[in-house]
Every structure is written in structure tokens, then in C-alpha cells.
BAKETI-125525 format. One line per 4 residues: number of its first residue (from 1); their letters; for each residue x, y, z of N, C-alpha, C. Coordinates in steps of 0.2 Angstrom, whole numbers, plus 5000, padded with zeros to 4 digits. Example, Ala and Ser with C-alpha at 12.3 -4.5 7.8 and 13.67 -1.06 7.14 Angstrom:
2
1> AS> 5066:4972:5039:5062:4978:5039:5066:4984:5039  5064:4989:5035:5068:4995:5036:5064:5000:5039
//
This chain:
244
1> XXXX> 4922:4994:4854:4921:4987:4854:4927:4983:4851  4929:4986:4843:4935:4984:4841:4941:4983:4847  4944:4990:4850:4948:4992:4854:4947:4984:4859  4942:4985:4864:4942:4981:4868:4942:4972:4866
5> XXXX> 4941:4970:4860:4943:4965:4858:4950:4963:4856  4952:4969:4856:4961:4965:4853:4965:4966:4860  4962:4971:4863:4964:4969:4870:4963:4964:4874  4956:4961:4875:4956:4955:4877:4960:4949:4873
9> XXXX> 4960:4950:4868:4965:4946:4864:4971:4945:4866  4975:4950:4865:4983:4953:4868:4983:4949:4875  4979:4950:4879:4979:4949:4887:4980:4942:4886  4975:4937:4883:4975:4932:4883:4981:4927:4879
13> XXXX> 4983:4931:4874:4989:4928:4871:4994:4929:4877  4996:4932:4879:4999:4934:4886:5002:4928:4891  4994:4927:4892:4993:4923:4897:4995:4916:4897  4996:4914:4889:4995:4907:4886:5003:4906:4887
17> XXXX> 5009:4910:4886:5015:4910:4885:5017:4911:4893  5013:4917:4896:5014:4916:4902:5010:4920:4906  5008:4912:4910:5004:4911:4913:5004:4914:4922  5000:4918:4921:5000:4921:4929:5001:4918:4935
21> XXXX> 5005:4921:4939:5005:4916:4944:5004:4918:4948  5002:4917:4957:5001:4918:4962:5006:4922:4967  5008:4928:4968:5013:4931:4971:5014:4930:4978  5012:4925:4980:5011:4923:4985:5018:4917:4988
25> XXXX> 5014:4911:4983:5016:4904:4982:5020:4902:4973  5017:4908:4969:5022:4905:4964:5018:4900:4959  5012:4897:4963:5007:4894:4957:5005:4896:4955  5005:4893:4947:5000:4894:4943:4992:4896:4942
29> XXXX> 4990:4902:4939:4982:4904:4944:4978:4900:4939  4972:4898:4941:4968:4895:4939:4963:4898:4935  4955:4895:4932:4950:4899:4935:4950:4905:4936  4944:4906:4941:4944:4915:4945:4951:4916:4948
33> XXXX> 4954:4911:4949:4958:4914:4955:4963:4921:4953  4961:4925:4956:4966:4933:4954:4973:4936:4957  4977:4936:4957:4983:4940:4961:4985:4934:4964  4983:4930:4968:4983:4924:4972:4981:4917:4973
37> XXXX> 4981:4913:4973:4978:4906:4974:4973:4908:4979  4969:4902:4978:4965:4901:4983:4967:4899:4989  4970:4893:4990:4976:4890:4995:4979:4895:4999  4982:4901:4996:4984:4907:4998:4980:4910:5001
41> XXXX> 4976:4912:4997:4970:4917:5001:4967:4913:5009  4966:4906:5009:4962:4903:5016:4967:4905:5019  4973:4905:5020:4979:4907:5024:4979:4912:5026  4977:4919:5025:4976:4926:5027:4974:4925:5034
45> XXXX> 4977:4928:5036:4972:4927:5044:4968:4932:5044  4964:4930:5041:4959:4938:5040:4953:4936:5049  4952:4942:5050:4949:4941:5059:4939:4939:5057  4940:4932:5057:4931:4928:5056:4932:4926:5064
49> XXXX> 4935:4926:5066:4933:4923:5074:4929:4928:5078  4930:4927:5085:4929:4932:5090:4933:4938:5089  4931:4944:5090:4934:4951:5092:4930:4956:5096  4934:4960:5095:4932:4965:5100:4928:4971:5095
53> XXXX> 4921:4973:5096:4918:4975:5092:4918:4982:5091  4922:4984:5095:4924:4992:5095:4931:4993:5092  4938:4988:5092:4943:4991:5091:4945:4985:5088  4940:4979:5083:4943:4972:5079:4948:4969:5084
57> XXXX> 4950:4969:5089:4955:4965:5092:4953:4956:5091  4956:4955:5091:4952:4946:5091:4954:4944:5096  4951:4939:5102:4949:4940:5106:4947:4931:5107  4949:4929:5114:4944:4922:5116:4940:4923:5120
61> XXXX> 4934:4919:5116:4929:4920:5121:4925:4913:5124  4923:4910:5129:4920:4905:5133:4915:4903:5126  4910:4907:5124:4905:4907:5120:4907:4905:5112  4911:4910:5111:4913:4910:5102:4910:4917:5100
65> XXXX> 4907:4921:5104:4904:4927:5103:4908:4932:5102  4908:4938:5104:4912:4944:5100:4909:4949:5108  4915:4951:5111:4913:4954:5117:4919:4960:5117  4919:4965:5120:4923:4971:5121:4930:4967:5125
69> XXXX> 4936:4968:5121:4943:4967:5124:4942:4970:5131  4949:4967:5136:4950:4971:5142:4952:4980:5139  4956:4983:5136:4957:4989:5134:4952:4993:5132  4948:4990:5129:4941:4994:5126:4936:4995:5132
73> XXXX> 4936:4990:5136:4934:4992:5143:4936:4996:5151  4942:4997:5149:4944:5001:5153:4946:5010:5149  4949:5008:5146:4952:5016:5141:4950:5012:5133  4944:5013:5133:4942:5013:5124:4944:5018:5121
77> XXXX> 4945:5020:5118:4950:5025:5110:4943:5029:5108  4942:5034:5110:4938:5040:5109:4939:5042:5102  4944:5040:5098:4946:5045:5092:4942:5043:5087  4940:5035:5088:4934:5032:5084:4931:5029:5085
81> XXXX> 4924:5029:5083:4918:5028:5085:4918:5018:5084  4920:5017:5077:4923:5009:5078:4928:5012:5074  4932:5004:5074:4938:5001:5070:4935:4995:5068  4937:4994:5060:4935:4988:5054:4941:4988:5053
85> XXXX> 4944:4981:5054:4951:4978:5053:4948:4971:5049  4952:4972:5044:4949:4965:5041:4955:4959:5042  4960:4958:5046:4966:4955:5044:4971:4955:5051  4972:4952:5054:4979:4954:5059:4985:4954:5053
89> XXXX> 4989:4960:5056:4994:4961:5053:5001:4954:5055  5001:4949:5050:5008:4943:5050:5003:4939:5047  5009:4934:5045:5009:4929:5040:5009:4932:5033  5005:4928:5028:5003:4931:5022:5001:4938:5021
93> XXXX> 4998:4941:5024:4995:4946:5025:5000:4952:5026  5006:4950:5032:5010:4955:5029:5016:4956:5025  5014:4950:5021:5020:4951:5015:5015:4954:5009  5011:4951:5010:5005:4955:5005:5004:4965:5005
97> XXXX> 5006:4965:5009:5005:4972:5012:5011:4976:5010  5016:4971:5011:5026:4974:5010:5023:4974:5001  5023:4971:5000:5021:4969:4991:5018:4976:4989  5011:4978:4990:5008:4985:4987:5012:4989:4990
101> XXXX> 5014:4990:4997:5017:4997:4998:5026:4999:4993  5031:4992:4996:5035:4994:4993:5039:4992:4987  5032:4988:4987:5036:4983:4979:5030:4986:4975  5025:4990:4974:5021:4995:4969:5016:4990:4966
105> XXXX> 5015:4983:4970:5010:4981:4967:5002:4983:4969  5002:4989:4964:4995:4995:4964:4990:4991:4964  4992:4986:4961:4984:4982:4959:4980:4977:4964  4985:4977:4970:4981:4974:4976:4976:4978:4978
109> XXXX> 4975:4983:4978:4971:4986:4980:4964:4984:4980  4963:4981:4975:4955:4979:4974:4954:4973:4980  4960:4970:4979:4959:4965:4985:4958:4969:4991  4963:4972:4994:4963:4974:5001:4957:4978:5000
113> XXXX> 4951:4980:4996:4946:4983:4997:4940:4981:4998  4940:4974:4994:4935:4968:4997:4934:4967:5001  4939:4963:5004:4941:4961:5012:4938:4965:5015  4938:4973:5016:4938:4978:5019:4932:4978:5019
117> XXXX> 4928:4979:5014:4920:4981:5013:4918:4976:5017  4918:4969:5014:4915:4962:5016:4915:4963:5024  4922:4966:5028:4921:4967:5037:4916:4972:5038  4916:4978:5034:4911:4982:5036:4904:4981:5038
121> XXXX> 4902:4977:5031:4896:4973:5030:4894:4968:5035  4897:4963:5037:4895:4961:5042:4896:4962:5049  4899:4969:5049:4899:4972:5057:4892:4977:5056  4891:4975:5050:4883:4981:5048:4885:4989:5048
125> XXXX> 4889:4991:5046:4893:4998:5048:4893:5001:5041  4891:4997:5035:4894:4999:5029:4889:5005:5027  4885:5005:5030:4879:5010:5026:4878:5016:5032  4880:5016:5039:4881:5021:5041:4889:5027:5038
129> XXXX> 4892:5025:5035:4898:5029:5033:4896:5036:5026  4896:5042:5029:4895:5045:5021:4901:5048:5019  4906:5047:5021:4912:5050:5018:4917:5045:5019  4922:5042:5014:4929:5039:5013:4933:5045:5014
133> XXXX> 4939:5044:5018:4944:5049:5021:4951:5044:5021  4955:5045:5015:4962:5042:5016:4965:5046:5020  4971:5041:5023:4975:5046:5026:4979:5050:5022  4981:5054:5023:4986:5058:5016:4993:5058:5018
137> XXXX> 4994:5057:5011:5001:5056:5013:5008:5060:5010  5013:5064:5011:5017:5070:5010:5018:5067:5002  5018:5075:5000:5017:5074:4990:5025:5072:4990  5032:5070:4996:5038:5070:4995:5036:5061:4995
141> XXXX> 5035:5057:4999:5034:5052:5001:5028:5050:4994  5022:5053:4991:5018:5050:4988:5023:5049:4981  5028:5055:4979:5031:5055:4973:5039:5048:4974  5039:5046:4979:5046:5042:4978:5043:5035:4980
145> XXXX> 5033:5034:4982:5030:5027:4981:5027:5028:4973  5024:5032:4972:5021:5032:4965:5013:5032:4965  5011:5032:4972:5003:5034:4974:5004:5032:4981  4998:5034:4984:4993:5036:4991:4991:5027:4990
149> XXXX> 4995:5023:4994:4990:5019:4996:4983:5017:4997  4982:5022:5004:4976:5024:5007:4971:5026:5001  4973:5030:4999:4968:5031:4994:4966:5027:4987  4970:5023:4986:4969:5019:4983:4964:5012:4983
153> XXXX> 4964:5013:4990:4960:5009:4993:4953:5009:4992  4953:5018:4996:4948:5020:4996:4943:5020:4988  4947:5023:4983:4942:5022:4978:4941:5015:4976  4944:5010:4978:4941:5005:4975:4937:5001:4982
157> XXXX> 4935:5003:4987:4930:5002:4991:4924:5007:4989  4923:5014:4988:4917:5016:4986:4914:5013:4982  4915:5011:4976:4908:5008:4973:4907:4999:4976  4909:4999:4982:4907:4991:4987:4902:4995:4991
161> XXXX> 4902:5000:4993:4897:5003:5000:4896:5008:4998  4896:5011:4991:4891:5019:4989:4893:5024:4992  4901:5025:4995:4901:5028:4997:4907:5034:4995  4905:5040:4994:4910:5046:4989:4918:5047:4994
165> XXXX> 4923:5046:4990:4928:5047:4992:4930:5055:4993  4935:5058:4998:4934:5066:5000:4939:5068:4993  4938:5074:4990:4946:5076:4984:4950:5077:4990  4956:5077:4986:4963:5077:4989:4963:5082:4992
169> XXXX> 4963:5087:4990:4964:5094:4992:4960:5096:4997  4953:5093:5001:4954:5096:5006:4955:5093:5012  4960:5087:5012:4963:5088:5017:4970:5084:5016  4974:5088:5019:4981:5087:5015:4987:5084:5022
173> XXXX> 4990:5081:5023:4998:5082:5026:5004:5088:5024  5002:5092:5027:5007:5097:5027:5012:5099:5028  5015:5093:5031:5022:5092:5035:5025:5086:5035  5030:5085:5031:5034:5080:5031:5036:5078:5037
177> XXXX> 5036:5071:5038:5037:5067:5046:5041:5063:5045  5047:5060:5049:5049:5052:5050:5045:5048:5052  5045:5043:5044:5043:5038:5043:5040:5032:5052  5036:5033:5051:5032:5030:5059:5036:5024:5062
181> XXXX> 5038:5020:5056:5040:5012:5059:5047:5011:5060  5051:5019:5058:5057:5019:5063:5056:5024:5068  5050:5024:5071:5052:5027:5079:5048:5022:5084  5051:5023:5090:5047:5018:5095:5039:5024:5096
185> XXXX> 5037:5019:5100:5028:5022:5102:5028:5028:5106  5032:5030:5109:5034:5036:5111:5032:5040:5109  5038:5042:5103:5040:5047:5099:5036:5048:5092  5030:5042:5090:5026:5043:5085:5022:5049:5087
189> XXXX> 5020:5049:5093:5014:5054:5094:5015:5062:5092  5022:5062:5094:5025:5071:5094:5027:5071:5088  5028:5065:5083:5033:5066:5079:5025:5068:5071  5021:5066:5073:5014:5067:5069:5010:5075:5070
193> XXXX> 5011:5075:5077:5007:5083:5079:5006:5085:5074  5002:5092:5071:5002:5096:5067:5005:5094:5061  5004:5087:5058:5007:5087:5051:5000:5086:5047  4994:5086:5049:4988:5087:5044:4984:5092:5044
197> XXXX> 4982:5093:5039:4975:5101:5041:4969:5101:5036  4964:5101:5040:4958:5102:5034:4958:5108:5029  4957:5108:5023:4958:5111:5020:4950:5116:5018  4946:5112:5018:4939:5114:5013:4935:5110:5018
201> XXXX> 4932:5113:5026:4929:5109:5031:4922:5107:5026  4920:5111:5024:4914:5110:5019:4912:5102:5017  4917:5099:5018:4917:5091:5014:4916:5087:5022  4917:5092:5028:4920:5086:5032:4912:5087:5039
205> XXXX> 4911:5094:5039:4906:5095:5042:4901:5091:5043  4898:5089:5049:4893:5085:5051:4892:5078:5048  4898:5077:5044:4898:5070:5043:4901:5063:5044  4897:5055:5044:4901:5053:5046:4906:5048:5044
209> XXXX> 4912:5051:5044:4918:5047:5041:4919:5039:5044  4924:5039:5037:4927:5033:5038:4933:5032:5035  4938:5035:5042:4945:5036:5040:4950:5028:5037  4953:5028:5030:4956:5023:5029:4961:5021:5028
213> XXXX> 4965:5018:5033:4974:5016:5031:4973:5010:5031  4981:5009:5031:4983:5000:5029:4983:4997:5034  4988:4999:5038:4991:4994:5047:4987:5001:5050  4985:4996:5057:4985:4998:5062:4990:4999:5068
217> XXXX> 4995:5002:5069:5001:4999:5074:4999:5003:5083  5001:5007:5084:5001:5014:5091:4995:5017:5088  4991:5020:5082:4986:5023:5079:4990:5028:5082  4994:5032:5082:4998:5040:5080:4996:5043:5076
221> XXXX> 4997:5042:5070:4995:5043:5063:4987:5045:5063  4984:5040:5065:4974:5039:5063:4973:5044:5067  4975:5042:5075:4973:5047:5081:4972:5055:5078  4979:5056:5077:4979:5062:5074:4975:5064:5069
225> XXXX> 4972:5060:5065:4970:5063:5059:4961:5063:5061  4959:5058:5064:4955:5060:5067:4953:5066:5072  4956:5067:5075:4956:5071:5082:4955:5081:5077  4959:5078:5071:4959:5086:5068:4952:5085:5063
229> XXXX> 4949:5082:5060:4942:5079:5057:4937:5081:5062  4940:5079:5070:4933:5080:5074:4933:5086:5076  4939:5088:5075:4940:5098:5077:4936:5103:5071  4937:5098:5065:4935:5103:5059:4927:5102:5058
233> XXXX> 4923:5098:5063:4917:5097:5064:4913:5091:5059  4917:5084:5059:4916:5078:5058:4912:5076:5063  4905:5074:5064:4899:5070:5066:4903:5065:5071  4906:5060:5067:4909:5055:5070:4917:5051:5065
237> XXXX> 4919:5050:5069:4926:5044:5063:4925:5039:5064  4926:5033:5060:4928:5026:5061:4934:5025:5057  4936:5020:5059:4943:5018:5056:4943:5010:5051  4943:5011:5046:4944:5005:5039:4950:5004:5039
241> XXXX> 4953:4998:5039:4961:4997:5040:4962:4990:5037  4967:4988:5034:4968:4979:5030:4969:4977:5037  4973:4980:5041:4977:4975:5045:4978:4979:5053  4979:4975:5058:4981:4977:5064:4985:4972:5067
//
């Protein structure tokens, strides 16, 4: 009790000299407002319109309704059962994104877990998921960011949807790869092959996952991590993601 009172103390004298700002826009936080203004946050183009309810694409429709994209109708993405995108990838959103990945603001994380949950919940999907599945990322790459994104995520989405995150070690990236966003669409796919492997199927068996990264771009990366999840006897995949 002591402990925690001289720390809220500390935090607050802090605050009083200097005063949190918005890493957005630079103002002044208020209130609740946390990491960001509010002003900032209505800016997000987080996907509340129409989309496509198999692969979140946002979508116009005559109605205002939510209908299957022309892709999802012709060649739908087998690898998952749905896709939960809380956000199209531009604007605020991806600088917020450049922020947590390469500027170590770890602490977004709660945000982009929110976002995330709150899609889930209302595409009604949050309560079918029994496993959280970050993507994994090489301990060469994990060690020169300073943590796993994806999994960062992930634990701060389980306690929004009840849902247990897998331990690390059973399923691992095994193979170091060029960085995805320096290759065209092409070369992501060959250049990911056989860099994942389940480790401990026991965690993965007859359950249904809910694989979760940042961006969505080609899904090379996800496809693959899926594809070896539904080999190791995963029920189903879906895909949790900030942004597409």
C-alpha cells in the first residue's frame, strides 16, 4: 500500500512539471485521455462502415450493410476462417503503428488490443476463439526490437475476451527471413516457406485459433503460419490484426 502510494505520488508530480502529451498531435492530454487525444483517436480510420465479413475489407454498399467483397466471392482465403481488422492501414493509424514497432512505444499495445477486442465483439467472434497465436518472430529480429509485437498484443487482448495466450515455445520461427516489406508480393511467399514450426502440437490440437499480427499486407507471413497450425491439427484459424 505504502509502495503503491509514493508511486502514484512520483507519477503525479511528473505529470504536474510535465504534462503528458498526445504522440500524435503534441497536445496536451487531458482527463481520461491516454497515449493520445481524443481528437486524434476520431481520426483513426478504424473500419465502423461497411466491410466485407470474411476478410474486413471495407466495402460500398447500396444499403450501408456489410456484404462479401468481389475477392471473397470469387477466391476467398481458405487459410482463415475470418479476418478481424480493426483499422485500414494510413493515416494516423500508420504512424501509430511505425511508433510501437520502430520507435519501442511498447505501451501502445493496450490500445491496439482494445480496438481489436471491441472488432471482435461486434463481429460476435470473440467468444468462439480458444487460443491466442502471435506470429513469432526470430529471437535475431525479437532481440535488436526489444519484444514480439504480436505478442504483446496478444497478452493484452486475453483478459478482453477470456482468452489464454499459446507459451512461446510451442510454436517458434525457425528461420531467419528478409524482412517482408522489402520484397515485392512475389518473393514474400518463397521467401517465408518453412520459417515456422509447431513445436508442442498439444497446445494447437483441435482448437480454434486466433492468429494475431499488426498489418495485413499479401498475408505471406499469416498464410503460412496458418497453413502449418492447420497441418499440426488446428480445428480452425482466424486472423486478429490492427490494420489492413
Amino acid at each position: 500500500m505504502i509502495t503503491k502510494f509514493f508511486a502514484r505520488a512520483f507519477t503525479a508530480a511528473v505529470d504536474l512539471f510535465y504534462p503528458p502529451q498526445c504522440l500524435l498531435c503534441y497536445k496536451t492530454l487531458t482527463g481520461k485521455e491516454k497515449h493520445i487525444c481524443d481528437k486524434c483517436f476520431d481520426l483513426l480510420p478504424l473500419i465502423n462502415g461497411p466491410h466485407c465479413p470474411k476478410c474486413s475489407r471495407p466495402i460500398r454498399t447500396r444499403n450501408g450493410e456489410n456484404q462479401l467483397c468481389g475477392i471473397c466471392r470469387i477466391q476467398p482465403n481458405k487459410d482463415f476462417k475470418i479476418t478481424v481488422a480493426a483499422a485500414e492501414y494510413q493515416g494516423l493509424m500508420k504512424r501509430l503503428i511505425h511508433l510501437y514497432k520502430y520507435e519501442r512505444q511498447q505501451f501502445l499495445s493496450n490500445l491496439f488490443a482494445r480496438i481489436i477486442a471491441e472488432q471482435a465483439v461486434k463481429k460476435k467472434v470473440a467468444d468462439t476463439f480458444d487460443l491466442l497465436v502471435p506470429i513469432p518472430l526470430h529471437w535475431t529480429r525479437k532481440r535488436w526490437r526489444g519484444f514480439n509485437q504480436a505478442r504483446e498484443i496478444c497478452r493484452s487482448i486475453s483478459p478482453l475476451i477470456n482468452v489464454p495466450v499459446i507459451p512461446e515455445s510451442a510454436f517458434r520461427r525457425v528461420r531467419k527471413t528478409t524482412p517482408q516489406v522489402q520484397l515485392n508480393a512475389a518473393s514474400r511467399t518463397s521467401n517465408i516457406r518453412g520459417a515456422f514450426d509447431v513445436r508442442k502440437t498439444k497446445y494447437i490440437k483441435d482448437k480454434n485459433i486466433a492468429l494475431v499480427d499488426d498489418v495485413y499486407t499479401t498475408g505471406a507471413t499469416s498464410g503460412e503460419c496458418s497453413r502449418m497450425l492447420l497441418r499440426s491439427g488446428a480445428k480452425s484459424v482466424s486472423l486478429l490484426i490492427i490494420a489492413r
